[in-house]
Structure formats: structure tokens, C-alpha cells
LUMLUMDREN-2810 file (N, C-alpha, C; in Angstrom, 1 decimal):
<atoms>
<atom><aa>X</aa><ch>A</ch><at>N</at><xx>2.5</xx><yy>5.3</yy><zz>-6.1</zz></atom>
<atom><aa>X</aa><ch>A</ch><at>CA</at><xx>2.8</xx><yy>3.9</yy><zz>-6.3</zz></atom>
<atom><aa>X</aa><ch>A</ch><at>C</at><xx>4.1</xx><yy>3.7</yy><zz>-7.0</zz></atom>
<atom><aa>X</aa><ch>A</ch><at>N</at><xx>5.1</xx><yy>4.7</yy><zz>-7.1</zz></atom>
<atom><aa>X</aa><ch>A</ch><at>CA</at><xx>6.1</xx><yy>4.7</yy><zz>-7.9</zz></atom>
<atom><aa>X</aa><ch>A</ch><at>C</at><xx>7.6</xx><yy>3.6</yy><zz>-7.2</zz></atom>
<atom><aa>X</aa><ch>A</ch><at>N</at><xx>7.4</xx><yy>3.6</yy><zz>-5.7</zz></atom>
<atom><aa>X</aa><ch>A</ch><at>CA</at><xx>8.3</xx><yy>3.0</yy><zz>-5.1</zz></atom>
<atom><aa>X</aa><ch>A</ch><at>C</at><xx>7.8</xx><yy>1.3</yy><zz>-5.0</zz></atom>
<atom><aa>X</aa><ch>A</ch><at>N</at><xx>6.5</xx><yy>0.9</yy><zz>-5.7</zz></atom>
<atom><aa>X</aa><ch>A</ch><at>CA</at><xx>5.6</xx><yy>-0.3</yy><zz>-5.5</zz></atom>
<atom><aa>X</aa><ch>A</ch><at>C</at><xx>5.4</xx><yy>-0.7</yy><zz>-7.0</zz></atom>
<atom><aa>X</aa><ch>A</ch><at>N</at><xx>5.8</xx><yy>0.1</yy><zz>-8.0</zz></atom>
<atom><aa>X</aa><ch>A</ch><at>CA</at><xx>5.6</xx><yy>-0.4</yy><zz>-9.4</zz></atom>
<atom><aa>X</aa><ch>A</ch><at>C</at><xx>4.0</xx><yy>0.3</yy><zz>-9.8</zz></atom>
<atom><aa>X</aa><ch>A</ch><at>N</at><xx>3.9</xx><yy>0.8</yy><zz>-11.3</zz></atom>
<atom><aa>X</aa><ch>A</ch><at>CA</at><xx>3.0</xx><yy>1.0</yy><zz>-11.9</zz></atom>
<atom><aa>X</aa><ch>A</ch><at>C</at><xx>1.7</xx><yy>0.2</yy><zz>-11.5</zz></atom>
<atom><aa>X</aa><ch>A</ch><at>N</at><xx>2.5</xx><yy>-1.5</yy><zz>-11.8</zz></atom>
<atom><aa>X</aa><ch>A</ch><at>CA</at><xx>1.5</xx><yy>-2.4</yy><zz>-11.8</zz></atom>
<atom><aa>X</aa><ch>A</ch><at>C</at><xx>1.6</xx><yy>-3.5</yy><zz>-10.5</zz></atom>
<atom><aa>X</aa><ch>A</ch><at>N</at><xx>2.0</xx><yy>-2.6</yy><zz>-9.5</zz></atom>
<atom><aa>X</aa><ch>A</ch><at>CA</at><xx>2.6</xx><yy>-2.9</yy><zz>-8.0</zz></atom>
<atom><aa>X</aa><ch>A</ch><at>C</at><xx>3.3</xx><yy>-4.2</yy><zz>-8.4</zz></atom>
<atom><aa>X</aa><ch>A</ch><at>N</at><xx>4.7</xx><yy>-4.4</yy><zz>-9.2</zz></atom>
<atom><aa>X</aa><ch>A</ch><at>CA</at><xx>4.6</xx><yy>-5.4</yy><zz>-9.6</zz></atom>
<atom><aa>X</aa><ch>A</ch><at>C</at><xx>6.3</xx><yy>-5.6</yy><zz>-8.5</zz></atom>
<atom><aa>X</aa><ch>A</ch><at>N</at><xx>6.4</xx><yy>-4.5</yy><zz>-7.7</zz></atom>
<atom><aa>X</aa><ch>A</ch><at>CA</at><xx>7.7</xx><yy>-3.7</yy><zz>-7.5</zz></atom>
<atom><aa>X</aa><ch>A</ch><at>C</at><xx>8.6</xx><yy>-3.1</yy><zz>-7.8</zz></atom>
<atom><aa>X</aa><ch>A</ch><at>N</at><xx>9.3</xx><yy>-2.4</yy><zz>-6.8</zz></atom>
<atom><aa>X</aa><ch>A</ch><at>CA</at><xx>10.3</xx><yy>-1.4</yy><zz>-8.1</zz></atom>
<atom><aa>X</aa><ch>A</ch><at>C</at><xx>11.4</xx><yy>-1.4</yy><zz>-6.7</zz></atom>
<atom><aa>X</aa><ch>A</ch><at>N</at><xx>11.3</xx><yy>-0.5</yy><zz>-6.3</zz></atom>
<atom><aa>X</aa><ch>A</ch><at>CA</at><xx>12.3</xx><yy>0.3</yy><zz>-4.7</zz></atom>
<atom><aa>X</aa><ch>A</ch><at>C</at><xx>11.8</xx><yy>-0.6</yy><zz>-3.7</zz></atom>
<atom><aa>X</aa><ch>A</ch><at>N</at><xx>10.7</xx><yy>-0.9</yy><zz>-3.8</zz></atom>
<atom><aa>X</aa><ch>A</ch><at>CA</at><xx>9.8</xx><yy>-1.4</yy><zz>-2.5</zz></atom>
<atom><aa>X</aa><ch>A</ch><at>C</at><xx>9.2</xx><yy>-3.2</yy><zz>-3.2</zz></atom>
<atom><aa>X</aa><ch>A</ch><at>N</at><xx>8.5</xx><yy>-3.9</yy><zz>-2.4</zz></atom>
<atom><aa>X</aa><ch>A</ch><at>CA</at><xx>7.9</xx><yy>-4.9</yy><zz>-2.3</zz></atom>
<atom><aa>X</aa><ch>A</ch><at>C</at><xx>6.9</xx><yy>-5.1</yy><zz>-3.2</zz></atom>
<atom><aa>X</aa><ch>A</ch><at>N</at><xx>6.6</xx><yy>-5.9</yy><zz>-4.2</zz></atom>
<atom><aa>X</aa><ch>A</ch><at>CA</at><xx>5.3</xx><yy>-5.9</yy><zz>-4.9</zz></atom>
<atom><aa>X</aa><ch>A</ch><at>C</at><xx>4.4</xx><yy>-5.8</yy><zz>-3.8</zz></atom>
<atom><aa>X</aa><ch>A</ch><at>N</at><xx>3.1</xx><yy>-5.7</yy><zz>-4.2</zz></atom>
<atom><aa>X</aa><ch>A</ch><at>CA</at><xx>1.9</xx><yy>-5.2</yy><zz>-3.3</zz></atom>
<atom><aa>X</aa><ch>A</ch><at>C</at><xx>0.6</xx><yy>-6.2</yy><zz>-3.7</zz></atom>
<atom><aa>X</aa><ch>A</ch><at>N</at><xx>1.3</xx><yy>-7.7</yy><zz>-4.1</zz></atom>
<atom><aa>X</aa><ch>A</ch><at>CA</at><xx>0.2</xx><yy>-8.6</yy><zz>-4.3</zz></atom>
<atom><aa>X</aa><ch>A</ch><at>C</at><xx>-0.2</xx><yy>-9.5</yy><zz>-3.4</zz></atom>
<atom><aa>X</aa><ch>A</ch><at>N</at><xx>-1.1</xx><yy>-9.9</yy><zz>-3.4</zz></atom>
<atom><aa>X</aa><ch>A</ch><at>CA</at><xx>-2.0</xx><yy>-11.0</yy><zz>-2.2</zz></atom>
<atom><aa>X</aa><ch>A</ch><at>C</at><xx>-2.5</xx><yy>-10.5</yy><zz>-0.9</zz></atom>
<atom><aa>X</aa><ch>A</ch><at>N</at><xx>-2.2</xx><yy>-8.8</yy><zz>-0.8</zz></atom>
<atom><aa>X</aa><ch>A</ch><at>CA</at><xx>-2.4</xx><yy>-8.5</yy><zz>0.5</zz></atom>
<atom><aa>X</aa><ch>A</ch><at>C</at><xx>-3.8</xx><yy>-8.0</yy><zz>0.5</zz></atom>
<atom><aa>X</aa><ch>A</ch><at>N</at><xx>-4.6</xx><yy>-8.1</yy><zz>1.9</zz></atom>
<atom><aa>X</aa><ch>A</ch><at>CA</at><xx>-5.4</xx><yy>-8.4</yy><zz>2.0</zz></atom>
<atom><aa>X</aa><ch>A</ch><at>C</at><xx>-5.9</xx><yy>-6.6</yy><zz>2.5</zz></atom>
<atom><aa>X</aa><ch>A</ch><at>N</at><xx>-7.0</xx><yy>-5.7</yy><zz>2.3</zz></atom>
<atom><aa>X</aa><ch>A</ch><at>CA</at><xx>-7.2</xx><yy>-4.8</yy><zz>2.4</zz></atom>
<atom><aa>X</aa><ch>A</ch><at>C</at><xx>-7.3</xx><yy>-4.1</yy><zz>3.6</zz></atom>
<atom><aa>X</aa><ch>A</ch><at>N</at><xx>-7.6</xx><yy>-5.0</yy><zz>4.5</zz></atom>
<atom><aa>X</aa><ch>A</ch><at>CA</at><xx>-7.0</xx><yy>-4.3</yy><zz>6.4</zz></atom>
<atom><aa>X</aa><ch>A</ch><at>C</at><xx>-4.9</xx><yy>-4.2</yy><zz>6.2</zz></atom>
<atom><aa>X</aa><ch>A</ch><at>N</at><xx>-4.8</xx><yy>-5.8</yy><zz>5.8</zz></atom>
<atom><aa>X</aa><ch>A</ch><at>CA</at><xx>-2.9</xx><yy>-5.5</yy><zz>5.5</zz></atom>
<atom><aa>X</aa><ch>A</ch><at>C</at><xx>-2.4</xx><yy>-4.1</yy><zz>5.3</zz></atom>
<atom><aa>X</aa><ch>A</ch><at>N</at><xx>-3.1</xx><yy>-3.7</yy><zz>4.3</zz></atom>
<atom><aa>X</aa><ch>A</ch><at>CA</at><xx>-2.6</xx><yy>-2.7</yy><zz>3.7</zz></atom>
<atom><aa>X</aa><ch>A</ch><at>C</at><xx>-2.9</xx><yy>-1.2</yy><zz>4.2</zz></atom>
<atom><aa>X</aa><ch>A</ch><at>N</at><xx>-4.6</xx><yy>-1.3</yy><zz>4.6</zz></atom>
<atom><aa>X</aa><ch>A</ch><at>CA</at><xx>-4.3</xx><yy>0.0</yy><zz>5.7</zz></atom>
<atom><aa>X</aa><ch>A</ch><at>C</at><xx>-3.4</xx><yy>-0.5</yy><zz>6.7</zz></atom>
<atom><aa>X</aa><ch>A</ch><at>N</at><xx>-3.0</xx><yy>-1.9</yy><zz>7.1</zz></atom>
<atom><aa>X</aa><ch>A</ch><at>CA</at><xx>-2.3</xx><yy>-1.4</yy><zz>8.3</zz></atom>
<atom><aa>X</aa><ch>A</ch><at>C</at><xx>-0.6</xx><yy>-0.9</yy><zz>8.0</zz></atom>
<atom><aa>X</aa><ch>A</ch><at>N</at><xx>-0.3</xx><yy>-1.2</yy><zz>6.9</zz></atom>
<atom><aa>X</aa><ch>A</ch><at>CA</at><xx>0.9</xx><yy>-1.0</yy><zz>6.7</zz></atom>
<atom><aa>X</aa><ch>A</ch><at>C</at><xx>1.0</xx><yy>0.7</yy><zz>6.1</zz></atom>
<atom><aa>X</aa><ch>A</ch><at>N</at><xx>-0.1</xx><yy>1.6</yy><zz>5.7</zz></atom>
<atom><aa>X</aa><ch>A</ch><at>CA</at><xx>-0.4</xx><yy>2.8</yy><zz>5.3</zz></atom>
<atom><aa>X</aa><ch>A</ch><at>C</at><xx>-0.1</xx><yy>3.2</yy><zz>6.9</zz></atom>
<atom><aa>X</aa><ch>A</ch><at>N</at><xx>-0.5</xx><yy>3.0</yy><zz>7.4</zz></atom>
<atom><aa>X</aa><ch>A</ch><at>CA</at><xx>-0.9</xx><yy>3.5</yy><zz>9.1</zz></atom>
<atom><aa>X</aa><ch>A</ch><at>C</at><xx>0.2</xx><yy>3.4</yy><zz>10.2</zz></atom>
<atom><aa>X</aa><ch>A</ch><at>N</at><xx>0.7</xx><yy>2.4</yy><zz>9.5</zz></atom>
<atom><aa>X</aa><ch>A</ch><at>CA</at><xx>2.1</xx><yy>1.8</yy><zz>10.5</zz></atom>
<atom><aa>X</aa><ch>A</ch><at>C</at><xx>3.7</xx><yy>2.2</yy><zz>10.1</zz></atom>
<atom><aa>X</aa><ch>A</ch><at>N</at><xx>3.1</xx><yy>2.1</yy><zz>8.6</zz></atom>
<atom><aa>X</aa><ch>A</ch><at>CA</at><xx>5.1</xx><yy>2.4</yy><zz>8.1</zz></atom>
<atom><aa>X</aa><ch>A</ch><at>C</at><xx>6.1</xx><yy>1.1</yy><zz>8.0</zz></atom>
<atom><aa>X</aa><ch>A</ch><at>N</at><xx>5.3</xx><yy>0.1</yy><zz>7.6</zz></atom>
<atom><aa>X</aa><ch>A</ch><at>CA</at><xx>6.5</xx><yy>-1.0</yy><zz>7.6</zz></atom>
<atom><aa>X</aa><ch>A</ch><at>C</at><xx>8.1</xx><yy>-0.8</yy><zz>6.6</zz></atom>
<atom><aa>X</aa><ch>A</ch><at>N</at><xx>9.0</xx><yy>-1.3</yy><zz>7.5</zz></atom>
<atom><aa>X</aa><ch>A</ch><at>CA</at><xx>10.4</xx><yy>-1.1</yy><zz>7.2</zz></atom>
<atom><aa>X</aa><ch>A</ch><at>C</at><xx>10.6</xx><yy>0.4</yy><zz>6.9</zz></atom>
<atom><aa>X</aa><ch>A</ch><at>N</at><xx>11.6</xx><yy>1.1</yy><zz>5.9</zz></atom>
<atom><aa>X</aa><ch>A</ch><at>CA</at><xx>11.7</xx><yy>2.5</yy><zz>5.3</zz></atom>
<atom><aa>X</aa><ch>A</ch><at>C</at><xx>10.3</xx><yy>3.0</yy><zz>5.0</zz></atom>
<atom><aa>X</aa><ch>A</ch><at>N</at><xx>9.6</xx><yy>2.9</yy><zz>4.6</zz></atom>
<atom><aa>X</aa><ch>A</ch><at>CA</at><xx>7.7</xx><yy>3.1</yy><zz>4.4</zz></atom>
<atom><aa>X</aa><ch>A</ch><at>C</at><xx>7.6</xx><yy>3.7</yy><zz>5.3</zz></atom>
<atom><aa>X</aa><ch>A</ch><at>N</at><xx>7.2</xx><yy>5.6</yy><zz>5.0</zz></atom>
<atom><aa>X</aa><ch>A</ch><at>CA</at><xx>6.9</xx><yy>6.5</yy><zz>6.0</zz></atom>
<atom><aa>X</aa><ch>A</ch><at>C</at><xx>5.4</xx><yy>6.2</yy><zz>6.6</zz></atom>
<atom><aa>X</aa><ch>A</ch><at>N</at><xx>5.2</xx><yy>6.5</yy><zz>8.1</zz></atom>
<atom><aa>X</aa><ch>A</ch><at>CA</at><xx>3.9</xx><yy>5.9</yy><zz>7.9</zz></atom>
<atom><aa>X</aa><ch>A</ch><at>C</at><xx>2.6</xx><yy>7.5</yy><zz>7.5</zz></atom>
<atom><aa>X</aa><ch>A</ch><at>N</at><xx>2.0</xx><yy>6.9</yy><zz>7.2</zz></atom>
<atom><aa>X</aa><ch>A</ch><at>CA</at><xx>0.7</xx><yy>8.2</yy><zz>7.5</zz></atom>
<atom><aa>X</aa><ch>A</ch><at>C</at><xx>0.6</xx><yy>9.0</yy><zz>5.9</zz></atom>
<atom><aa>X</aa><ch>A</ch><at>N</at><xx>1.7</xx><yy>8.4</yy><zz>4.6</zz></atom>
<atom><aa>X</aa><ch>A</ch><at>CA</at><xx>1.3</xx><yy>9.2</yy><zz>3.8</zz></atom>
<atom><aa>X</aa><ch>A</ch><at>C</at><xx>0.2</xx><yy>9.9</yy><zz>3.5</zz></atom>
<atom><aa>X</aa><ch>A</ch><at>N</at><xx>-0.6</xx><yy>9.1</yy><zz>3.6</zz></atom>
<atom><aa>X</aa><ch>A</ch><at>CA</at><xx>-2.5</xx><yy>9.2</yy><zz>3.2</zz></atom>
<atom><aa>X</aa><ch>A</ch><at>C</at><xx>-3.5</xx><yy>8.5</yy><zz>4.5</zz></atom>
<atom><aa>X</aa><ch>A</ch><at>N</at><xx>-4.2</xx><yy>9.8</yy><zz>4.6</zz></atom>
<atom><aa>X</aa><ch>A</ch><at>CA</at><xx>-4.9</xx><yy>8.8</yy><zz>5.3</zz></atom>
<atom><aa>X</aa><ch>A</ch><at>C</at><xx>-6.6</xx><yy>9.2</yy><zz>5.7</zz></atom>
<atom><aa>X</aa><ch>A</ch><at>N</at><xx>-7.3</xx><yy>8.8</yy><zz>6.7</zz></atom>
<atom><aa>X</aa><ch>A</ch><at>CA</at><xx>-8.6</xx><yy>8.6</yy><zz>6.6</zz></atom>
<atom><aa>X</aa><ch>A</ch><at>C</at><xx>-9.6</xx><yy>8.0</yy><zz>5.3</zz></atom>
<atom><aa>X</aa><ch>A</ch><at>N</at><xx>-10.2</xx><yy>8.6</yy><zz>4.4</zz></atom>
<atom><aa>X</aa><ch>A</ch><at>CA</at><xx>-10.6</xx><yy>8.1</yy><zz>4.0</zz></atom>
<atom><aa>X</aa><ch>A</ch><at>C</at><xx>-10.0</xx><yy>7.7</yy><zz>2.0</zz></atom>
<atom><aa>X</aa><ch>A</ch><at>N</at><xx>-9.0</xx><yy>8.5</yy><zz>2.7</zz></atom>
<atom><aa>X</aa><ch>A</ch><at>CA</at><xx>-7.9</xx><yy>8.3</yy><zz>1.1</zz></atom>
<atom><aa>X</aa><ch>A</ch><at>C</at><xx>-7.3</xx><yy>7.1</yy><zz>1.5</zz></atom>
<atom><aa>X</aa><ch>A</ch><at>N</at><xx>-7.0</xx><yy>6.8</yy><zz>3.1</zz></atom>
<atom><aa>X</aa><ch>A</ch><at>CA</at><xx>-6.3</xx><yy>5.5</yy><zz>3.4</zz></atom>
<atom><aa>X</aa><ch>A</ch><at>C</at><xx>-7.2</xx><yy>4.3</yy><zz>2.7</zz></atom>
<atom><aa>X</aa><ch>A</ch><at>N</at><xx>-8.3</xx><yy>4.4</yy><zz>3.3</zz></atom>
<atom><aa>X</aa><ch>A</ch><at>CA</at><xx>-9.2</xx><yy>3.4</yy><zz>2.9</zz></atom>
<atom><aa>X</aa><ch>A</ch><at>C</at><xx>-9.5</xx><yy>3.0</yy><zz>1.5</zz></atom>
<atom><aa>X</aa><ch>A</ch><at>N</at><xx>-9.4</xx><yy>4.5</yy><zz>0.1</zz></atom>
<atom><aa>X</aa><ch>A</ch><at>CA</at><xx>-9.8</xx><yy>4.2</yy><zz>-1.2</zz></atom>
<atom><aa>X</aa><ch>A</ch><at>C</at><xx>-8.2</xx><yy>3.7</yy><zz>-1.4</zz></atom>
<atom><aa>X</aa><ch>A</ch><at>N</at><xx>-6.8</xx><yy>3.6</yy><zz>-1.0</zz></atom>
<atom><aa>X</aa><ch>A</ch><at>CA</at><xx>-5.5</xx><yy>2.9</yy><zz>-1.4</zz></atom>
<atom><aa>X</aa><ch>A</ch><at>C</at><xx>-6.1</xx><yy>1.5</yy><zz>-1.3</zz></atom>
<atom><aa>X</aa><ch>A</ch><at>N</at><xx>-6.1</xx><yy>1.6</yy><zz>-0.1</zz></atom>
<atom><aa>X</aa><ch>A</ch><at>CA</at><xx>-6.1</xx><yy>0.1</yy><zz>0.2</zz></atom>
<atom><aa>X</aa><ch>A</ch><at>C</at><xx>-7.1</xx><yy>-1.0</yy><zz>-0.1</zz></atom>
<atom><aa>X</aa><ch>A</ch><at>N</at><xx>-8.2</xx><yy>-0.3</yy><zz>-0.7</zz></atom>
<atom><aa>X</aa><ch>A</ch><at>CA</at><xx>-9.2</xx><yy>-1.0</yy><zz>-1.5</zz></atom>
<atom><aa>X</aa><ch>A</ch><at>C</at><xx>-8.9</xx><yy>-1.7</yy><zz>-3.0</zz></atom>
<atom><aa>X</aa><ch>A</ch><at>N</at><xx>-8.1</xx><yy>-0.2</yy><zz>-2.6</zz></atom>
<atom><aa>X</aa><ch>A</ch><at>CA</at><xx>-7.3</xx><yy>-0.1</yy><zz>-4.4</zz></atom>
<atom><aa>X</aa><ch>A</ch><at>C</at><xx>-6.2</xx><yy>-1.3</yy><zz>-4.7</zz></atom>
<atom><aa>X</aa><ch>A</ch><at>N</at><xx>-5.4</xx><yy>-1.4</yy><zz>-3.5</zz></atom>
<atom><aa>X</aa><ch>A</ch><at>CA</at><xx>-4.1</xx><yy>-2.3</yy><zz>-3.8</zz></atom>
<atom><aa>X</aa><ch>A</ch><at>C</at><xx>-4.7</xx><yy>-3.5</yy><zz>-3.7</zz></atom>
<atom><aa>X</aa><ch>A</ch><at>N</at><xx>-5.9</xx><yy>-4.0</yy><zz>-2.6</zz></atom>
<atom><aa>X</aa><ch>A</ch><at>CA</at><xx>-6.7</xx><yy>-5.6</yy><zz>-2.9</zz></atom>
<atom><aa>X</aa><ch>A</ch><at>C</at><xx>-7.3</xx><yy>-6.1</yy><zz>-3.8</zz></atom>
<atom><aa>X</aa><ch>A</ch><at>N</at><xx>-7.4</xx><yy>-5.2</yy><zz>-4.1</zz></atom>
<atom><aa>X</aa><ch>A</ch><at>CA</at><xx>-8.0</xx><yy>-5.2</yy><zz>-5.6</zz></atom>
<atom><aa>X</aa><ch>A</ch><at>C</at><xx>-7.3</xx><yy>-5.4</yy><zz>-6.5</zz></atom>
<atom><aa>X</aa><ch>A</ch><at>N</at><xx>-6.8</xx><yy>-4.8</yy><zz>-6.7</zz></atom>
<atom><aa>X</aa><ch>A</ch><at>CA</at><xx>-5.4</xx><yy>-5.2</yy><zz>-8.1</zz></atom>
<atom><aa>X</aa><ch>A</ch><at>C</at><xx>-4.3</xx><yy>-5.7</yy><zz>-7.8</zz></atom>
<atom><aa>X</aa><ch>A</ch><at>N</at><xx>-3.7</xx><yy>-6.3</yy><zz>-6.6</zz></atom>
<atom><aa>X</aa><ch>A</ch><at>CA</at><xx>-3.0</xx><yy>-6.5</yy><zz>-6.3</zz></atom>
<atom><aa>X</aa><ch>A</ch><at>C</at><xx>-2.9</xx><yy>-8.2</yy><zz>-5.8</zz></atom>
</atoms>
């Protein structure tokens, strides 16, 4: 989360608030803009992105 902020609040990249928890697997999945895609994925994709709608 370093390029998203501690408290995904942003940093390098885009804060990671309001998005909704498919959003976000799909952007883990897809690679929007510089965002490599595929860092993490299957079912680590799924506990991020649970993670980022949740706190985010």
C-alpha cells in the first residue's frame, strides 16, 4: 500500500476511497494507468480488495 498511502489516503498513486470491492479487484486484475496488473492475486486478490472497501 506504500504507493496508495498507509491510510490509502495517497501518496505516488490515487487515494483508494469510495471504491467499491469488485472496483478494486478489477483494477488489481487490470492495471489501471502505471499500476502493474496482477500484483496479487486469487484469493489474496480478493482479501485486498475486501480490505481497501472497507477502509477505504
Amino acid at each position: 500500500m506504500s504507493c496508495h498511502g498507509g491510510d490509502l489516503e495517497g501518496a505516488s498513486a490515487p487515494a483508494l476511497e469510495g471504491y467499491s470491492e469488485e472496483e478494486v479487484y478489477d483494477a488489481i486484475e487490470q492495471g489501471p494507468g502505471s499500476m502493474p496488473a496482477g500484483l496479487v492475486s486469487g484469493e489474496d486478490a480478493e482479501a485486498v480488495a475486501k480490505y481497501v472497501a472497507q477502509e477505504g
